[in-house]
C-alpha positions, 0 to 999 in steps of 0.5 A: 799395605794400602800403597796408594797416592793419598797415603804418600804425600801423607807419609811424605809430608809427615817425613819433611815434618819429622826429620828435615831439621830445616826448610821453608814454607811457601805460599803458592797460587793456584796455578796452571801447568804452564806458570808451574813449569817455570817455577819449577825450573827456577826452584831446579836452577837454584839448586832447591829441593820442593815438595808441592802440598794442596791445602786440606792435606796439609792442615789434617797433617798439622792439626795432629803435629806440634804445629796446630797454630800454622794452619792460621796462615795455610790459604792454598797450595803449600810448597815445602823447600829446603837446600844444601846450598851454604850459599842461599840467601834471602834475596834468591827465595824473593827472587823465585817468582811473584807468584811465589810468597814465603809464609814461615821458615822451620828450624828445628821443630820450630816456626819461625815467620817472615819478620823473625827472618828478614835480618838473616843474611844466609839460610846456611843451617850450619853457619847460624848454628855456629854463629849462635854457638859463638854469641853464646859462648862470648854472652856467658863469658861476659857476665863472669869478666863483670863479676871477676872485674867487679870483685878485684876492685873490691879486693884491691881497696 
């Protein structure tokens, strides 16, 4: 097997599209060493797992995915990050660097970008998915509530 650099981020890219169920895409710049280093120290003090992806690389891999229409907002390098953490909020993804821009966020084979988020308080995967459960369950109740309500006056007259 051809085991070389290329083929890894390849393979590792396709691994974060295929089975990370939810992470963010990050818009960094071109930066050198140093600038790097600090924002890889703030991405390790908040508890955040990245992955840093250069531009062409990243649009062959999307251009053979489902995510075709993402490589209109791929301008540079792309960093990947995802969490554990049940308590990341939005306000410590502004806060890792300026130089640093949320591009979109993927939430089960789906992209979703910076203005559908903005109104999420936490990034907590299984505390939206079970607040959405909730809503759910209480929007198909509600119809049924209407109809029996609706019908009981009708009986009753």
């Amino acid at each position: 097997m051809d085991f070389n650099l290329k083929t890894y981020k390849r393979l590792k890219i396709k691994y974060y599209l295929k089975t990370v169920n939810f992470f963010f895409f990050f818009h960094g710049a071109s930066l050198d060493s140093e600038s790097w280093i600090k924002i890889e120290q703030t991405l390790v003090k908040n508890k955040l797992k990245y992955y840093r992806v250069f531009n062409t690389l990243m649009i062959k891999i999307l251009n053979c995915s489902i995510f075709k229409n993402l490589t209109t907002l791929l301008h540079g390098p792309i960093i990947l990050i995802n969490s554990n953490d049940a308590k990341l909020t939005s306000k410590k993804l502004k806060n890792i660097n300026p130089l640093v821009n949320l591009l979109c966020l993927k939430l089960n084979n789906k992209i979703y970008s910076r203005k559908q988020i903005k109104n999420i308080k936490k990034f907590s995967y299984i505390e939206n998915v079970s607040i959405f459960h909730k809503s759910m369950k209480t929007l198909i109740k509600m119809p049924y509530y209407k109809f029996n309500s609706k019908k009981l006056l009708l009986l009753s007259k």
